[in-house]
VEXKE-447991 format. One line per 2 residues: number of its first residue (from 1); for each residue x, y, z of N, C-alpha, C, O, CB. Coordinates in steps of 0.05 Angstrom, whole numbers. Glycine has a CB too. Example, Ala and Ser with C-alpha at 12.3 -4.5 7.8 and 13.67 -1.06 7.14 Angstrom:
<nuros>
1) 264,-114,156,246,-90,156,264,-66,156,285,-66,169,226,-89,181 | 257,-45,142,273,-21,143,258,1,157,268,23,161,282,-12,114
</nuros>
This chain:
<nuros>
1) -191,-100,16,-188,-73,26,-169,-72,50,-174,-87,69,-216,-62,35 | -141,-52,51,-133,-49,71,-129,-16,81,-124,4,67,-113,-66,69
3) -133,-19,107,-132,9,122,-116,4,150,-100,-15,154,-166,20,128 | -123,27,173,-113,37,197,-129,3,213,-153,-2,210,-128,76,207
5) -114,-12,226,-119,-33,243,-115,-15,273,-135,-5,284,-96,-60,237 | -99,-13,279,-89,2,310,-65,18,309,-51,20,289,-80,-20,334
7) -61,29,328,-33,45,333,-14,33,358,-20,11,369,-42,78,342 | 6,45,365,24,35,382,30,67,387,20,83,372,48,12,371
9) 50,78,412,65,97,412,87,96,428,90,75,442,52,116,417 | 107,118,429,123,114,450,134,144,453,148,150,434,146,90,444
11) 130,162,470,139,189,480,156,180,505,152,168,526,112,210,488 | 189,201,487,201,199,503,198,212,531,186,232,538,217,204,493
13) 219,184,549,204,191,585,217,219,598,212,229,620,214,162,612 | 232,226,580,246,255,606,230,272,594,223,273,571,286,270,606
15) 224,289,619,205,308,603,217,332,621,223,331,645,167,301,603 | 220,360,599,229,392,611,208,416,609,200,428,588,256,404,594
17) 202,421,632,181,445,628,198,469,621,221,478,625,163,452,657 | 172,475,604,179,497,594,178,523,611,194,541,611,166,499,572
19) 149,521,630,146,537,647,174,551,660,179,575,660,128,524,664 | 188,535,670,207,534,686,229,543,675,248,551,688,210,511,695
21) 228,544,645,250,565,624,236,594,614,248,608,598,257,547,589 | 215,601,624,203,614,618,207,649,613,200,667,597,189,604,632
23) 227,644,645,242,676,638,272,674,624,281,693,611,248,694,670 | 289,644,628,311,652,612,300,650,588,315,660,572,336,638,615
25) 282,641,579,277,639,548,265,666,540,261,669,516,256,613,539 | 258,687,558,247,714,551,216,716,547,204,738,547,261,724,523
27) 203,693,544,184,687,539,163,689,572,176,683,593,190,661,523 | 140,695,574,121,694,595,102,666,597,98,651,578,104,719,592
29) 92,664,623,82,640,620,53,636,611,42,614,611,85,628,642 | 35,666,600,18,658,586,19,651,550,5,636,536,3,676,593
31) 44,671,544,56,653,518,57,631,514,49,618,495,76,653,513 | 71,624,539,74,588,536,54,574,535,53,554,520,87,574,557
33) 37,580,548,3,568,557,-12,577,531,-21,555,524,-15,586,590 | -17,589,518,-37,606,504,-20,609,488,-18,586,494,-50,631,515
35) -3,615,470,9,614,442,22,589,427,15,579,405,28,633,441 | 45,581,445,62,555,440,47,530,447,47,510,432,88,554,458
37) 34,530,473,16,511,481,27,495,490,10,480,498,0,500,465 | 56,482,497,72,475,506,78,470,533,102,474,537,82,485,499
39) 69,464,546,75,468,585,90,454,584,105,471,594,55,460,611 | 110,429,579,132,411,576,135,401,544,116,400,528,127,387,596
41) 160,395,539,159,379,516,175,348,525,184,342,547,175,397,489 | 176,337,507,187,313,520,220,310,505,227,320,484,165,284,513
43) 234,297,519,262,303,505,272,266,503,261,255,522,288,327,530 | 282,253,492,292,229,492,325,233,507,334,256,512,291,217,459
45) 336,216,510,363,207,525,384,224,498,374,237,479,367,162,530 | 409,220,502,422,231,479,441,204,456,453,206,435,443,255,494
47) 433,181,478,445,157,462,412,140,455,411,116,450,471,134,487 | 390,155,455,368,144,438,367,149,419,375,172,418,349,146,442
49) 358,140,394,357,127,363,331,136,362,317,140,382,363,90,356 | 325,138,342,300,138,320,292,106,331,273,104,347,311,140,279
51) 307,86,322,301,61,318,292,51,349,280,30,350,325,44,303 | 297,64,372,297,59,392,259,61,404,246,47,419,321,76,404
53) 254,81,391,232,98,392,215,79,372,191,74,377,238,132,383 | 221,73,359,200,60,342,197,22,352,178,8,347,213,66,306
55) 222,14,366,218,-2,369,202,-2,404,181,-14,405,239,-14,359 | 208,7,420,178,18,435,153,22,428,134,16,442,179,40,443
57) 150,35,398,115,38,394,110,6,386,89,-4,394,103,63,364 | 120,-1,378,123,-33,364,111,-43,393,87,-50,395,164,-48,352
59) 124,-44,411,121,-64,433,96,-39,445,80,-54,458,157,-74,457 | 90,-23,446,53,-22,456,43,-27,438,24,-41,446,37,4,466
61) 42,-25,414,23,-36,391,11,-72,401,-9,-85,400,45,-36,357 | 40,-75,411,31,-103,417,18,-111,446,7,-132,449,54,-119,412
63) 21,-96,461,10,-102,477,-24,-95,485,-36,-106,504,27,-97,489 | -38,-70,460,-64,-65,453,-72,-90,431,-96,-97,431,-67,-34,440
65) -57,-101,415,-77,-119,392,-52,-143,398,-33,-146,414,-82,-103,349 | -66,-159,372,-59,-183,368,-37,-190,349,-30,-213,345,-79,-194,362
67) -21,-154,333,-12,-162,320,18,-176,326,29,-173,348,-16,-145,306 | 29,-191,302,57,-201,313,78,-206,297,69,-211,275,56,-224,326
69) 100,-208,297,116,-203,275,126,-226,254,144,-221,237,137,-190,286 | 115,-251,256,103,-268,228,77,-268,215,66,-287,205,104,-295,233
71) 68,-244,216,44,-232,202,55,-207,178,43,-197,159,23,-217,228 | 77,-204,186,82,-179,174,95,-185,136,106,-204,126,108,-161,198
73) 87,-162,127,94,-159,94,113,-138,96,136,-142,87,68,-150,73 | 107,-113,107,125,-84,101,134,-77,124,124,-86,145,110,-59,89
75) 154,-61,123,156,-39,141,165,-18,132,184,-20,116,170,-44,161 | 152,12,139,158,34,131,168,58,155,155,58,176,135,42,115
77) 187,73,152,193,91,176,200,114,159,214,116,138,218,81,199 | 185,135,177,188,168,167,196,174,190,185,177,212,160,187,156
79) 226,178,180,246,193,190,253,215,178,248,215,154,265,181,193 | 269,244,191,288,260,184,311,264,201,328,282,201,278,281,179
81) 309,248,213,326,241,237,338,211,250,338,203,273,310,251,255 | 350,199,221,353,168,229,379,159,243,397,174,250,351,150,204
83) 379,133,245,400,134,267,426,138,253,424,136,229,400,106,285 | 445,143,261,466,146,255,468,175,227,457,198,227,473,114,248
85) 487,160,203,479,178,177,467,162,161,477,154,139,501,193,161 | 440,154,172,421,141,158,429,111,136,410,104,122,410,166,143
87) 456,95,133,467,82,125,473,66,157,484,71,179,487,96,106 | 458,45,145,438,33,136,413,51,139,415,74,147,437,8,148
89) 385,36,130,371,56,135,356,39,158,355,15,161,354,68,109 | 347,56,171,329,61,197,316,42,202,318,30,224,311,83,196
91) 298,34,183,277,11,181,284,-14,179,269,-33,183,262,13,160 | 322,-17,168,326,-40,172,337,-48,197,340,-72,203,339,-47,154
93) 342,-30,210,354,-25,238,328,-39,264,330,-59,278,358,16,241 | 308,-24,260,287,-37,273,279,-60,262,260,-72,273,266,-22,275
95) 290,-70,241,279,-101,235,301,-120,245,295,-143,249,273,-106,201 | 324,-110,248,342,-125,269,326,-130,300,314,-149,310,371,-105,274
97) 332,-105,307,322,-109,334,304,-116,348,303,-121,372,323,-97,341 | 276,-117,322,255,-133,332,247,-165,322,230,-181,329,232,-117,327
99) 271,-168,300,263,-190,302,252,-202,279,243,-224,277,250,-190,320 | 254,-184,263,229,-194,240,239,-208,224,263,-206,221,214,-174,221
101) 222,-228,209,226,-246,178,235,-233,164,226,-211,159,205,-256,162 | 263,-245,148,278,-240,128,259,-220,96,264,-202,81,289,-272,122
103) 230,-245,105,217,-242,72,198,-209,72,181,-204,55,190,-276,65 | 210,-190,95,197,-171,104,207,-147,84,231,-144,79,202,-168,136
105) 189,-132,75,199,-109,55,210,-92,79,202,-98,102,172,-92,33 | 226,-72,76,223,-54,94,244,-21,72,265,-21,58,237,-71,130
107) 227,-4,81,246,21,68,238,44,95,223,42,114,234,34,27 | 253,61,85,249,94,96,240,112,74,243,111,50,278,108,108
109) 226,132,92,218,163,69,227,177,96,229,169,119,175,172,54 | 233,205,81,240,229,89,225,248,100,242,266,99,249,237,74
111) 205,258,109,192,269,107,179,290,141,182,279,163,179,251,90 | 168,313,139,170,328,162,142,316,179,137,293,186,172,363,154
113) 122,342,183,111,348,190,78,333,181,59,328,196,120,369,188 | 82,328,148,68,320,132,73,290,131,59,277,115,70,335,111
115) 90,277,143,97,254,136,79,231,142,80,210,130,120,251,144 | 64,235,161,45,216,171,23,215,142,23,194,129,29,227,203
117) 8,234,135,-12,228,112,3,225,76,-10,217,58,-36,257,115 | 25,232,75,43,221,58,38,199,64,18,188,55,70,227,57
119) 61,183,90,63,150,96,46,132,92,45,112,77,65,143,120 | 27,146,111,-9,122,99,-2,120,65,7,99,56,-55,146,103
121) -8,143,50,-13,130,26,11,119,13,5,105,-6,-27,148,8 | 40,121,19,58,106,7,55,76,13,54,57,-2,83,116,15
123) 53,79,40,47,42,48,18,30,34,15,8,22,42,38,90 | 4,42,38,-27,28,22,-21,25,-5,-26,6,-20,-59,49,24
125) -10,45,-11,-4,38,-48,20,7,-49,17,-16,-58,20,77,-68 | 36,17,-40,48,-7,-35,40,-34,-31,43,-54,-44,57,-4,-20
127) 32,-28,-10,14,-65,-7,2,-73,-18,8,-96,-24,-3,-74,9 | -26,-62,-30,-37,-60,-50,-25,-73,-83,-34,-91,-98,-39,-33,-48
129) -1,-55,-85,11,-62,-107,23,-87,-116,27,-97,-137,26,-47,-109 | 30,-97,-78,42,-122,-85,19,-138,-64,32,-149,-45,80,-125,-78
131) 4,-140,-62,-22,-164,-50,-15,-172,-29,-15,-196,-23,-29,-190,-65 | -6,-151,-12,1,-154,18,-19,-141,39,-35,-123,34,28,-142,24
133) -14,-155,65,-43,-167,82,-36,-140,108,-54,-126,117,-42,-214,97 | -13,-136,117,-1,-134,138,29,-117,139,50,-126,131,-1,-160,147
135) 23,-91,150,46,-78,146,50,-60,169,31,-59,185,46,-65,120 | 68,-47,173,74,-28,195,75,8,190,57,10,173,105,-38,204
137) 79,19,191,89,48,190,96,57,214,79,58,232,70,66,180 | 124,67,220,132,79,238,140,113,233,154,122,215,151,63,245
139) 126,128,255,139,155,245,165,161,269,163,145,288,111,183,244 | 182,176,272,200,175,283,217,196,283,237,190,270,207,159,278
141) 218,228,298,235,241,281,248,251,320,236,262,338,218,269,251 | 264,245,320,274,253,352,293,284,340,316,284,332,300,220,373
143) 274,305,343,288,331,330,304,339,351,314,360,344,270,356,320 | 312,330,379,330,347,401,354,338,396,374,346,408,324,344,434
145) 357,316,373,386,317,363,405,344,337,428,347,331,385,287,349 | 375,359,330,393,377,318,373,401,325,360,412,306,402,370,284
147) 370,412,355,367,431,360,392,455,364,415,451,356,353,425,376 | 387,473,373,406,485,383,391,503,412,375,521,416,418,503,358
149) 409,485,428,381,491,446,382,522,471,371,527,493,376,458,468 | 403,537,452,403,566,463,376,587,447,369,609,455,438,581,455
151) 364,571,424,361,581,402,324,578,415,314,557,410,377,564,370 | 311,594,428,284,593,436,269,591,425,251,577,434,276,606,445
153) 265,603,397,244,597,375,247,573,361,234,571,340,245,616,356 | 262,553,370,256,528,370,256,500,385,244,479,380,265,526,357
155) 282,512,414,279,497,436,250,493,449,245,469,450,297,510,454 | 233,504,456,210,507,461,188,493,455,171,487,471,207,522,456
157) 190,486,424,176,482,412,177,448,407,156,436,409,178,501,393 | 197,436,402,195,401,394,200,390,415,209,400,435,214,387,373
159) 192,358,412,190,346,429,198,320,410,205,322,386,165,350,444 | 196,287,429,211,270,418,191,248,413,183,246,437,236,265,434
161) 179,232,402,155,205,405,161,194,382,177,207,368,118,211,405 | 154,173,372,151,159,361,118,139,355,105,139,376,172,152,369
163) 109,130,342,82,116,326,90,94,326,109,84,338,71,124,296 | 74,83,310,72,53,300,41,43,292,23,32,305,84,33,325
165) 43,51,260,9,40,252,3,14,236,10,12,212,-6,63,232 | -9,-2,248,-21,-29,236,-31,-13,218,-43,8,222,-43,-51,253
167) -25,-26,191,-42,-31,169,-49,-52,160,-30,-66,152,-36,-22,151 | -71,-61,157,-89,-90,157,-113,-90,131,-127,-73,121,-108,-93,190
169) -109,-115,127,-124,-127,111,-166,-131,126,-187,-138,115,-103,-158,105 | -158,-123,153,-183,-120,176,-183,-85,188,-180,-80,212,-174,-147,207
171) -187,-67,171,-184,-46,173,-202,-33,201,-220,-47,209,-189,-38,147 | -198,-12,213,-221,-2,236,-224,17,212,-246,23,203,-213,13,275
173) -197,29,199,-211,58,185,-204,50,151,-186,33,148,-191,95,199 | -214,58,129,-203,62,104,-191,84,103,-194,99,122,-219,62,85
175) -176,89,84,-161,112,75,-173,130,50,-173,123,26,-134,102,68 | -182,149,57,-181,154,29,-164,170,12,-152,187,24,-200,162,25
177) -158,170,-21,-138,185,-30,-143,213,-17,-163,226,-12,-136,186,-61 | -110,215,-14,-106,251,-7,-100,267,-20,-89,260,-40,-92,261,8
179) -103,289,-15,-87,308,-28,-62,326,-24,-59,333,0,-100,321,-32 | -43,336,-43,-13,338,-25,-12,365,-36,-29,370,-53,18,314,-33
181) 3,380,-31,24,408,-45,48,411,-28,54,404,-5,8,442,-44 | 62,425,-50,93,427,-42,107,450,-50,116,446,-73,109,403,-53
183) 116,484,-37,126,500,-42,151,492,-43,150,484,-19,120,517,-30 | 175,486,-50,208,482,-50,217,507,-52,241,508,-51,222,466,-74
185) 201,534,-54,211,561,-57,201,568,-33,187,588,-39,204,579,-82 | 198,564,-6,197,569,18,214,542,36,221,547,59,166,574,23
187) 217,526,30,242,514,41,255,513,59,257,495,76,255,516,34 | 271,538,56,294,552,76,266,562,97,279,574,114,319,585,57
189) 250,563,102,237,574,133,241,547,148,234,553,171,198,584,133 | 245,531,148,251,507,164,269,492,146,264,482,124,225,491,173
191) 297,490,165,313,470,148,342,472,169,343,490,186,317,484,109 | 357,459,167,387,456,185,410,476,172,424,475,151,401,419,183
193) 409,491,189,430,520,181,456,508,178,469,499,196,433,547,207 | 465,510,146,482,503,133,513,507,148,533,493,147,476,517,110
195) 507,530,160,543,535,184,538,513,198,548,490,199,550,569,213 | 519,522,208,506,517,250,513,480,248,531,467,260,449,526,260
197) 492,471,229,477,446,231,461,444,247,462,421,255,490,425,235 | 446,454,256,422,457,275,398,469,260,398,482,239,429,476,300
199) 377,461,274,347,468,259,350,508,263,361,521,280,311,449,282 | 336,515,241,335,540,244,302,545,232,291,529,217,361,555,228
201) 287,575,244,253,572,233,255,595,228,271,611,238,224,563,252 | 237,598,208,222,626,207,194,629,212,178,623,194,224,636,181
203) 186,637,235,162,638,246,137,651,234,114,643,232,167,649,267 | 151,671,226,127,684,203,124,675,178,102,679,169,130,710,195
205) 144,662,163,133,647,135,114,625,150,91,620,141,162,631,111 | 122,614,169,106,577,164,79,586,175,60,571,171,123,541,188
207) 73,613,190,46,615,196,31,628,181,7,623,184,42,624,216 | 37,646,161,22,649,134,23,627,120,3,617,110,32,668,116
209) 45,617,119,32,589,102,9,570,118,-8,556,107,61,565,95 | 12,572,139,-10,556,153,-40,570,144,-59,558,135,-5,558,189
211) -39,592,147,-65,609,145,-81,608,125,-105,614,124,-61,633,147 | -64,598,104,-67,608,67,-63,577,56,-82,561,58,-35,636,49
213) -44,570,48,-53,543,33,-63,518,47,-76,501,35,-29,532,19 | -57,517,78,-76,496,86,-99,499,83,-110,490,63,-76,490,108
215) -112,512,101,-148,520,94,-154,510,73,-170,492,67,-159,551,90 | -128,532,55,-149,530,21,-155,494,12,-175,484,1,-123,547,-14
217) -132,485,20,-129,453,14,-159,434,18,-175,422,5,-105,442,38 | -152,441,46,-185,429,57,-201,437,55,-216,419,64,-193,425,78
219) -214,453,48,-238,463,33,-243,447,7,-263,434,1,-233,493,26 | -215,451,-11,-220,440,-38,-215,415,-31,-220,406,-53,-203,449,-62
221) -210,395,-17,-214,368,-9,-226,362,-5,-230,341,-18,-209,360,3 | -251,373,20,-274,372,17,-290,373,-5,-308,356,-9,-280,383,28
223) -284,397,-24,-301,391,-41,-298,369,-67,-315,367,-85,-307,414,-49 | -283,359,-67,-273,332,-89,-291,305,-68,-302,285,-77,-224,326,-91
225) -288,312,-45,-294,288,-41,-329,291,-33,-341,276,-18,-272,276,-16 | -341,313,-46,-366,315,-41,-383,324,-8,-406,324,-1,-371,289,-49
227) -364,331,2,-372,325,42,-372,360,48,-363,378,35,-334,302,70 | -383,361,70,-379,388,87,-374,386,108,-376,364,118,-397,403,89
229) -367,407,123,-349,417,150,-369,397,165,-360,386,185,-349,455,162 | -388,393,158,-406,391,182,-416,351,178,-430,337,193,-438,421,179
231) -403,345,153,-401,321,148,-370,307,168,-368,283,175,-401,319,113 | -350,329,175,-334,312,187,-346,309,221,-361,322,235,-303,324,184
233) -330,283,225,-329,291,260,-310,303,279,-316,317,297,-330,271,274 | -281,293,270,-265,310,275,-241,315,262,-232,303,242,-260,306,294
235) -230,335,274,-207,352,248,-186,338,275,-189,338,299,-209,402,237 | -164,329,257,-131,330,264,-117,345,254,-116,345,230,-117,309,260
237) -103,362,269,-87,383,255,-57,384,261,-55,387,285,-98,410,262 | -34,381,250,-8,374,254,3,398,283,14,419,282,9,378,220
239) -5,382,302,9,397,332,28,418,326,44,417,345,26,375,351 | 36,440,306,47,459,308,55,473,327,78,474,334,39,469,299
241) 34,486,338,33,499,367,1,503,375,-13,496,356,51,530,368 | -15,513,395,-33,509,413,-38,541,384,-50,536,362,-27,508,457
243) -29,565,390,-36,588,364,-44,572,334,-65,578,322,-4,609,357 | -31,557,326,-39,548,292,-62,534,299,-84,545,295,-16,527,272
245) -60,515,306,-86,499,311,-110,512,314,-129,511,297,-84,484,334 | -110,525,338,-138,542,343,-143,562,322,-165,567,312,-137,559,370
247) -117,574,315,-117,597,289,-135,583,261,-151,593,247,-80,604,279 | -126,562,261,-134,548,233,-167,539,237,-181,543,217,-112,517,226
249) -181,528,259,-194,515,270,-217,553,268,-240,553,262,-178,494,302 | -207,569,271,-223,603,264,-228,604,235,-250,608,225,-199,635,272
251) -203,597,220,-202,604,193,-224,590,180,-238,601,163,-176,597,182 | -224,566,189,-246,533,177,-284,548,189,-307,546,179,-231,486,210
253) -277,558,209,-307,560,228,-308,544,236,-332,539,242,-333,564,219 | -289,523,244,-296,494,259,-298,499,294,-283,514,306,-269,470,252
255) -316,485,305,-325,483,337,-300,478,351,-292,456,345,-347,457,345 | -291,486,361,-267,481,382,-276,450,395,-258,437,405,-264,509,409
257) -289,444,396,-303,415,409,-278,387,384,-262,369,388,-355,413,397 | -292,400,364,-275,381,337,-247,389,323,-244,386,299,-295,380,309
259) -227,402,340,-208,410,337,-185,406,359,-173,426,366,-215,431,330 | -181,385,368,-163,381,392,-133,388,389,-122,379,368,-166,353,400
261) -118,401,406,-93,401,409,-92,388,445,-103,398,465,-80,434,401 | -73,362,442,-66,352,461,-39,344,458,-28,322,459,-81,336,468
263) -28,373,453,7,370,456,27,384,483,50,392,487,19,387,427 | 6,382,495,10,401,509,30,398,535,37,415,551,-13,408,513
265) 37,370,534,61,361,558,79,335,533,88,313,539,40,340,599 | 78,347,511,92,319,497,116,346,470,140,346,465,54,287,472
267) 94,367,457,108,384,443,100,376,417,86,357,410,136,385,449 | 117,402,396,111,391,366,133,362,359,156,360,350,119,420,342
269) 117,349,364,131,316,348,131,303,316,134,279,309,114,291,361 | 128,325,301,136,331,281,113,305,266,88,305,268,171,333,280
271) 131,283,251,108,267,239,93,247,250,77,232,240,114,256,220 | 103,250,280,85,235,303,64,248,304,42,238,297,97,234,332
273) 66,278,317,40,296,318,13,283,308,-6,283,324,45,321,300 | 11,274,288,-16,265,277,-20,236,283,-42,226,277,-19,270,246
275) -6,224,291,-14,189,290,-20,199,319,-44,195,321,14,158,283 | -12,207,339,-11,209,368,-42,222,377,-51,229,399,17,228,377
277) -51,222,354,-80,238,363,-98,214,360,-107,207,382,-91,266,341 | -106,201,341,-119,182,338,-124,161,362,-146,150,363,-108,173,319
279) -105,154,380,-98,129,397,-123,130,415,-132,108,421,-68,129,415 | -135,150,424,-146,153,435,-180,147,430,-200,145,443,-136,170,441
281) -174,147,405,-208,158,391,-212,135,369,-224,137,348,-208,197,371 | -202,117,376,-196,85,351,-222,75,363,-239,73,345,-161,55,356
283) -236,64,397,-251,51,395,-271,70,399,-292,59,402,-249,31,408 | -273,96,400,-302,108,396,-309,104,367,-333,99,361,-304,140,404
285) -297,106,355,-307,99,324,-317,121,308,-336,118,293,-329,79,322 | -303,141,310,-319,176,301,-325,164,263,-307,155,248,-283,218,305
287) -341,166,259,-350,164,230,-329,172,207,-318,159,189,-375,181,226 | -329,204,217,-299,214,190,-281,225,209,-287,240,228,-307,245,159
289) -263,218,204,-222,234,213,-224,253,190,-233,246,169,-183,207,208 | -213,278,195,-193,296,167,-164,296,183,-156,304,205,-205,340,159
291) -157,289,169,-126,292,182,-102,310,165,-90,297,148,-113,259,183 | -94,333,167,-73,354,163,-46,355,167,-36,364,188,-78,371,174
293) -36,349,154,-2,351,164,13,371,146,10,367,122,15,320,160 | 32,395,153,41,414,144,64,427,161,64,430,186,20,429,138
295) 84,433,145,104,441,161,133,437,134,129,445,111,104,419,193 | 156,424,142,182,420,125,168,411,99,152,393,92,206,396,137
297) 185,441,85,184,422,63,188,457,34,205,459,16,143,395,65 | 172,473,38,145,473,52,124,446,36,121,442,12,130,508,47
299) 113,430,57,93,408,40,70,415,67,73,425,89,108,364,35 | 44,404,51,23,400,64,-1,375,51,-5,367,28,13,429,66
301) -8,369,69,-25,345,64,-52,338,71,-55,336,95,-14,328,72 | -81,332,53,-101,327,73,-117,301,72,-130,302,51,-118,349,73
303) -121,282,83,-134,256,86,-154,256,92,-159,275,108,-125,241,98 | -176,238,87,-207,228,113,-199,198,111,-192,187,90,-252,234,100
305) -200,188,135,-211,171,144,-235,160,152,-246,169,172,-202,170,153 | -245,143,141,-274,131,148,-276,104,163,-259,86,163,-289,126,123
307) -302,106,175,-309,88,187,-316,59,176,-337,53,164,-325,99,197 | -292,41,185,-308,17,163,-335,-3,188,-333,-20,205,-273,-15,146
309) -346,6,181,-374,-10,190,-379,-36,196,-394,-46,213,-391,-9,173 | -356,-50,170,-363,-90,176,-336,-97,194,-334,-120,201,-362,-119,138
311) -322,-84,199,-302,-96,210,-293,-115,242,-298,-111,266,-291,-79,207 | -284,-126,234,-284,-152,263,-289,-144,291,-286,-120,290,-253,-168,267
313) -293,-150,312,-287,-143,336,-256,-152,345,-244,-139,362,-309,-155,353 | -242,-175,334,-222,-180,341,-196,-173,337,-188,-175,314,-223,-193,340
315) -178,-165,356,-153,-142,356,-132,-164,359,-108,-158,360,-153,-115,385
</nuros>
């Protein structure tokens, strides 16, 4: 059996309040507080990499556990934002720079918002498939390289971090299969404006879609996997903004207690958002995770994680 061993992270260090843009952006500062949820986002340097960011979560990963890099089988990085024009790819980039064994798999996926509960199950199938012990996943999407940052309905909103998840043959959590959907006929509400090259949103498609096929998702997730609202412990919900979260968290009837948004000086970090929640809550040991990721694509995604019970004390 392999699952979630530990995490690593790395949020980029410059950080820009938003507060402080508050009137040139037109916006008030209980918006910012109370809708966007946003009080700073974090921004990376403009000569930082994807690979730069990931090889930072790499080095706190290591400095919480034991893992090290002649242990390793895979490496995986969910990028939409890799270094350069993605040639080479990303993942082999961080296997330069950290160092790793030749005999190391390593690829990239594409992927937004959703990419963290995609990743888990690409890498577990993977390892799995080929009888490997020890693998990585990095998420990585530094979006202030294709903002446009006159453009408020999206300056505002992202921010820059990077992950890094042990997957181990000594699991803290299992995975269990998820479930995915994918509109390609909503698309264009998030995507790089074909003149511009810069991210462009549509605010009102991605929050009906939030409202309507997520919910519905997890509900019917729940019910495949036999469990109720009140069987989870806590819900992860893809850091959108401080409004979706709580909005969705109404829609569910879930306790605001089991619904955390703590994006609130870091921003939407796209397929970081969801690994960046966990770090905190690895040694309390919450019984079940649901974890949500939704956004580009249009894709959405929903996972549980469980508590594995026999697993080692040693990190």
């Amino acid at each position: 059996m392999i699952g979630i061993r530990a995490l690593g992270q790395s949020i980029a260090s410059h950080t820009i309040s938003n507060l402080d843009r508050a009137k040139i952006s037109g916006k008030d500062e209980d918006f910012i507080r109370d809708k966007i949820g946003f009080v700073s986002v974090a921004r990376a340097t403009p000569e930082t990499q994807a690979s730069d960011l990931c090889v930072a979560a790499f080095e706190d990963l290591c400095k919480r556990t034991t893992v090290r890099a002649n242990q390793l089988d895979c490496v995986v990085v969910c990028t939409q934002n890799p270094d350069g024009k993605g040639l080479p790819h990303t993942s082999a980039i961080v296997h330069k720079k950290l160092g790793f064994p030749k005999g190391v798999a390593c690829f990239d996926i594409s992927l937004g918002c959703s990419g963290y509960v995609y990743g888990l199950s690409i890498i577990l199938g993977f390892m799995q498939a080929n009888g490997m012990q020890n693998g990585l996943l990095f998420t990585a999407d530094p979006y202030s390289r294709i903002l446009d940052h006159k453009d408020w309905n999206t300056e505002l909103l992202f921010g820059d971090a990077a992950t890094c998840t042990w997957i181990s043959s000594n699991p803290i959590y299992r995975i269990r299969p998820p479930m995915f959907g994918t509109d390609g006929n909503l698309g264009h509400s998030i995507q790089i404006d074909p003149v511009a090259g810069t991210l462009s949103m549509l605010g009102s498609n991605v929050f009906k879609f939030c409202m309507t096929v997520v919910p519905q998702q997890i509900i019917a997730y729940l019910t495949r996997e036999s469990l109720s609202i009140n069987d989870i412990d806590i819900f992860l919900f893809h850091q959108g903004s401080r409004f979706i979260v709580e909005s969705l968290a109404k829609k569910l009837g879930l306790p605001p207690a089991k619904v955390p948004f703590e994006a609130t000086h870091t921003g939407n970090t796209v397929s970081s958002s969801l690994p960046l929640l966990p770090l905190s809550r690895l040694n309390d040991r919450p019984a079940r995770i649901l974890l949500s990721g939704f956004g580009v694509g249009l894709s959405w995604a929903t996972m549980i994680l469980d508590n594995n019970q026999e697993i080692s004390d040693e990190t």
